[in-house]
N, C-alpha and C positions, 0 to 999 in steps of 0.2 A: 916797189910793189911786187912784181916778176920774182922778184931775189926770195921777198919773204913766201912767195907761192911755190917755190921751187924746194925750198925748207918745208914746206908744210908736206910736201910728197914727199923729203926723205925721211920725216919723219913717221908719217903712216907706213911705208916699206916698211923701216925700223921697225915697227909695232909690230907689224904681222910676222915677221922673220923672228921676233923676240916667242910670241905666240908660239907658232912653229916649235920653236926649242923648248917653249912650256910644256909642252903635246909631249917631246919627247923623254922631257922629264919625268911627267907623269907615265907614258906608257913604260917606260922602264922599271918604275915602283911598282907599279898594276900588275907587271908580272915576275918580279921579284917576291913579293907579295902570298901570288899564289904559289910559285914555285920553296918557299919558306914557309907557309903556313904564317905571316907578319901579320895580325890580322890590324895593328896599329898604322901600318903602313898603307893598308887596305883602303882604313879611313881618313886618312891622310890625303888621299885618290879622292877618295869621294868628295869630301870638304874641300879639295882645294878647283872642284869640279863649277861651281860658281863664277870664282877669277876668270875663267875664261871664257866664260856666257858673259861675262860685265865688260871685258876687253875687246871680244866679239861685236859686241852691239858699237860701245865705242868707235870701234874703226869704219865701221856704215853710218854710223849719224857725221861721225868727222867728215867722210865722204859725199855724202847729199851735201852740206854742210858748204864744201868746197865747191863739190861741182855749181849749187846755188849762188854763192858768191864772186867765183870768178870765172863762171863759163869755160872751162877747158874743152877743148879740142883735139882730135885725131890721138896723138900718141897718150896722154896725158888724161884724157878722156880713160880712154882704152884701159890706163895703168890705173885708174881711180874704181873703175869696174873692176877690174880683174884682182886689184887688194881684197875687195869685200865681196867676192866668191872665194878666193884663198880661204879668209878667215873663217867664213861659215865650213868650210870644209874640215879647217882645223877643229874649231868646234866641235863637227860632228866625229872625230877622231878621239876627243877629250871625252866624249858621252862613249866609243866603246871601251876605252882603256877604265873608264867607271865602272864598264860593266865586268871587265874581265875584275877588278877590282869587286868588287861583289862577286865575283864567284870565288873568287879568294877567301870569303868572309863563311860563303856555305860551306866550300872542301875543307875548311881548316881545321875542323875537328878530329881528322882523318888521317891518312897519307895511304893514298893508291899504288900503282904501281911505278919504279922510278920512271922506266921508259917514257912513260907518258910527261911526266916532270921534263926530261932530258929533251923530250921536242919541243915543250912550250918555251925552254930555255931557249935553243936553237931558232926557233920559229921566231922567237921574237931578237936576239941578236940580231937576224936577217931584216927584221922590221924596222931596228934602230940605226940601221945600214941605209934602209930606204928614208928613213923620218932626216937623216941628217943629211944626205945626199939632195935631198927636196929643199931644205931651208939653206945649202949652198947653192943650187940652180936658182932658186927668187934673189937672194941678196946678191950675184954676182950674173945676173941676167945669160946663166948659162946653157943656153939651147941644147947642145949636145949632154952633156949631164940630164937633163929634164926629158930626154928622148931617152937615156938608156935605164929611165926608171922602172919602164915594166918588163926590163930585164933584169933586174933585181928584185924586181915581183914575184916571177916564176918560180925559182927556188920554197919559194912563201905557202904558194899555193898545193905544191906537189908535199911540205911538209904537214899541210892540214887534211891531204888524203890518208898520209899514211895512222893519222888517227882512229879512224874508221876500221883499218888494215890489226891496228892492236888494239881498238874496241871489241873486235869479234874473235879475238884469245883470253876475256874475262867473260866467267861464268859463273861469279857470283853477286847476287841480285844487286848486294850494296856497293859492290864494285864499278856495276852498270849504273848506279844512279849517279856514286862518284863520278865517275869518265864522263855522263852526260854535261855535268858543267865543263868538266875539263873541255869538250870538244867543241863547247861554245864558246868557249875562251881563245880557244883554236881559228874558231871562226871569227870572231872579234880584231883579233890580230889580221890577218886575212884580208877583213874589211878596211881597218886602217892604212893598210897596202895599197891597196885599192884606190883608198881618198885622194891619196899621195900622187900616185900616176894620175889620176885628173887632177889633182893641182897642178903635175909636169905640162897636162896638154893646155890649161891655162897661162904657164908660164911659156911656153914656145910663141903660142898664141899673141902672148904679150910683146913678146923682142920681135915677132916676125911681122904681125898683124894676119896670120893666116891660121885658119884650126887645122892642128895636126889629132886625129886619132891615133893615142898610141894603146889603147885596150885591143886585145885582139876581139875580132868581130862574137864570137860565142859568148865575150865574158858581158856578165851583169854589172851594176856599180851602184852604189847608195848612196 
């Protein structure tokens, strides 16, 4: 009975770390996407944007489900919470890589200027540095990986200022309306960083049993 309960936690792990890698798949498309004008690939983002609203829910009902049935405790307890905060996180990760994916779908009629292409590109290799980095600290219960996330944040962050920095060297109107999705796009990345580093302070959280903050005290998080 123990044996098949201990199976049923590695396979919820499995799920959310499988999730996780879904998130990264899609945020790679999402901004290939925009960065190509793909606007097939766009919808591709959006349509495969369900899967993991129906994976998501999956992993909490499987969750209540277990914790209902076999009463777990202390470690096991802990790991069954903290799957199904992971997951809703990834979730909300897969709802901004949508959105940069729709902004892919407005700019494409277009092409602005490249520099701003050449940091979305950047900004989000740094993203996919952090999205993979994240689904190796949960599957491999890595404390220290999971603490040096929002040191991999940083970089993220300082590339979605310098948006703003080549926002106010276009001066023509349609230029500004372009750049506006771009720098939300910008920001969208950003936020999926973000998610990431709390999912890290939930995975320390997890191997330790104690909360570690690793957002610095000024920043926000969604």
């Amino acid at each position: 009975m123990r044996e098949a309960f201990r199976q049923e936690l590695k396979d919820l792990k499995a799920e959310v770390v499988s999730i996780g890698k879904g998130v990264t798949d899609r945020t790679r498309d999402a901004v290939t996407s925009l960065v190509t004008g793909d606007v097939d690939l766009a919808e591709k983002v959006v349509a495969g944007d369900e899967e993991i609203d129906r994976r998501t829910l999956a992993v909490e009902e499987h969750s209540i489900e277990v914790i209902a049935t076999q009463f777990p405790v202390a470690r096991d307890l802990r790991l069954l919470h903290s799957l199904t905060y992971i997951a809703l996180h990834y979730e909300r990760m897969a709802d901004l890589a949508v959105n940069i994916a729709r902004a892919a779908k407005r700019t494409a009629g277009r092409r602005g200027p490249q520099t701003l292409y050449d940091l979305i590109q950047a900004q989000g290799n740094l993203v996919y540095r952090v999205l993979d980095a994240t689904c190796e600290a949960l599957e491999t219960r890595d404390v220290e990986l999971a603490r040096k996330l929002q040191d991999l944040d940083e970089p993220i962050d300082h590339l979605y200022k310098q948006f703003f920095r080549e926002l106010a060297r276009l001066q023509d109107e349609e230029d500004i309306e372009w750049a506006s999705s771009m720098v939300l796009a910008s920001r969208y990345l950003e936020r999926i960083a973000d998610n990431a580093v709390d999912i890290g302070e939930r995975i320390a959280y997890l191997v330790t049993g104690e909360f570690e903050a690793l957002h610095s005290p000024d920043e926000e998080t969604s």
